[in-house]
N, C-alpha and C positions, 0 to 999 in steps of 0.2 A: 535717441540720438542727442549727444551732447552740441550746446548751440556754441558757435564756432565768436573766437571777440578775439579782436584787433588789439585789445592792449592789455597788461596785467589789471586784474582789479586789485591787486595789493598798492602797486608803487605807480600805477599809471604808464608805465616803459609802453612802447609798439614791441607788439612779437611779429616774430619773422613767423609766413605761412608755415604750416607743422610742428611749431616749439609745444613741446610737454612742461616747459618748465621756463620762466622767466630767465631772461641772461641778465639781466640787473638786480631783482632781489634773490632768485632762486624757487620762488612760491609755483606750484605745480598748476598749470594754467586748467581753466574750468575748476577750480577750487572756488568756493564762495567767496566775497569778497567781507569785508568785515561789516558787522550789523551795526544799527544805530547808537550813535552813545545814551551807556544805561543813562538814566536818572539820577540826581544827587541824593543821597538819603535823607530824608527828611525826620529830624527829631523832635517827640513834641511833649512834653512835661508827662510822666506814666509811662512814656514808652519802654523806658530802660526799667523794669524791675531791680537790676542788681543795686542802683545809685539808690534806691529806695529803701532797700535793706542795708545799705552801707552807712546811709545816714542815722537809722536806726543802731545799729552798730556803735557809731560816733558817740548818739545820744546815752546808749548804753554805760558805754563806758566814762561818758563826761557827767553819768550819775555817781558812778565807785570810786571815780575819781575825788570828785567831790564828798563823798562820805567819808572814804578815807583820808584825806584831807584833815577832815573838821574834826575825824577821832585822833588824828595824829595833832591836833591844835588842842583838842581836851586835855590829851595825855603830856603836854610842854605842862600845863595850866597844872595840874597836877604830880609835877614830880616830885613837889618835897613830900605829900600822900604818900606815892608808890617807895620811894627810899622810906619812909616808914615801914610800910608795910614787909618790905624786903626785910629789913631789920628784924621786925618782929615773927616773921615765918622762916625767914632764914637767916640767921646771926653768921653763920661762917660763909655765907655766900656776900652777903654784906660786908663785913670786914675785908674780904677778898677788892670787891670794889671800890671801898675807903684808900686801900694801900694803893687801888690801880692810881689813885687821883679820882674817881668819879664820886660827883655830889650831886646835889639835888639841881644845883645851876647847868652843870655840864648835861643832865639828864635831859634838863628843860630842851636844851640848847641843838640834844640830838632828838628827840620828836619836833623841834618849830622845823625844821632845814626839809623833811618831808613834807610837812603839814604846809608849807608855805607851795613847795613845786609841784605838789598834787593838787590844791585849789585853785590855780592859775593855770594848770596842765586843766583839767576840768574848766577853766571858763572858757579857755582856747578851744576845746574840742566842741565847748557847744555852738560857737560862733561858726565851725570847721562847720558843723552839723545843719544849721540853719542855710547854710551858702547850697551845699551838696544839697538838702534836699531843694530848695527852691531853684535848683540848676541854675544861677547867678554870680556873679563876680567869683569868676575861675580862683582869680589871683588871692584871695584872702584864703578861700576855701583850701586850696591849697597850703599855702604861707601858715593859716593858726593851727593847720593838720601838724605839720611840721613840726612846728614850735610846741605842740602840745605833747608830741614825740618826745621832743628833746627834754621836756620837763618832765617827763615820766621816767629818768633816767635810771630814780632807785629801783624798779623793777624792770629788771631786762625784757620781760618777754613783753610788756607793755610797752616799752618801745620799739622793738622789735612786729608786734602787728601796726604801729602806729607807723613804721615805715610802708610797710604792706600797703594799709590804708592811702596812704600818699602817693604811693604807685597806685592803686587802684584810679584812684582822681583823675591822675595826672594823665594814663589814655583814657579817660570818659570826656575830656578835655573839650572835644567837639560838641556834646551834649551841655554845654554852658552857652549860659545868653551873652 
């Protein structure tokens, strides 16, 4: 036998003797009433595996970034070499270049424009990397992910996961001190 109550336990209303069903919120009376509030979740440095692997991720790629980088800084350092070299393996592809306008300056000039956005994309990402893993100042961690995005421009799909990445962060957001 169901035990007989005086008021909704949803909204607290008085029911009239015999209501099946509350006249103020509609909740079906002898319905349970709602249980205690859960718990806040609590986060504690290891608990998220994915921000662990994310950071790795980070670091990953704020190594390729970095190598590529420093081979695209070699290769500025080396263009009047390589316009030799072109020269000497390939004389009509050479020529072809001459007439475009390109020279050993202009060569230079299109390896430093990489080599400069990949090394600073690369120090940005490891700073991103340092923050995520030690779950700490959201805001940088976020901010040098970004920016390290946006300097990886000349490769589409590396800014394209570095947005990813940034959404990744941005809900683990709670899991920062």
């Amino acid at each position: 036998m169901e035990e007989k109550r005086d008021f909704c336990v949803k909204c607290g209303e008085m029911l009239p003797d015999g209501a099946t069903f509350c006249p103020a919120c509609g909740a079906l009376v002898g319905e349970p009433g709602p249980g205690p509030e859960p718990e806040p979740q609590k986060f504690e440095r290891g608990s998220n595996a994915d921000l662990d692997g994310l950071s790795l991720m980070i670091f990953l790629y704020a190594g390729a970034a970095l190598v590529f980088g420093l081979i695209c800084f070699y290769m500025s350092s080396d263009a009047a070499e390589i316009m030799d070299l072109i020269k000497q393996y390939y004389p009509d592809e050479y020529q072809q270049l001459i007439d475009m306008g390109l020279d050993a300056a202009i060569l230079a000039s299109v390896y430093i424009v990489p080599a400069v956005l990949f090394i600073a994309s690369g120090v940005c990402a490891i700073v991103s990397g340092y923050f995520v893993h030690s779950l700490r100042r959201y805001d940088i961690a976020i901010i040098s992910c970004a920016v390290s995005s946006v300097l990886s421009f000349p490769l589409i799909i590396t800014t394209v996961i570095g947005i990813i990445v940034c959404i990744k962060i941005y809900h683990s957001k709670a899991l920062f001190r």
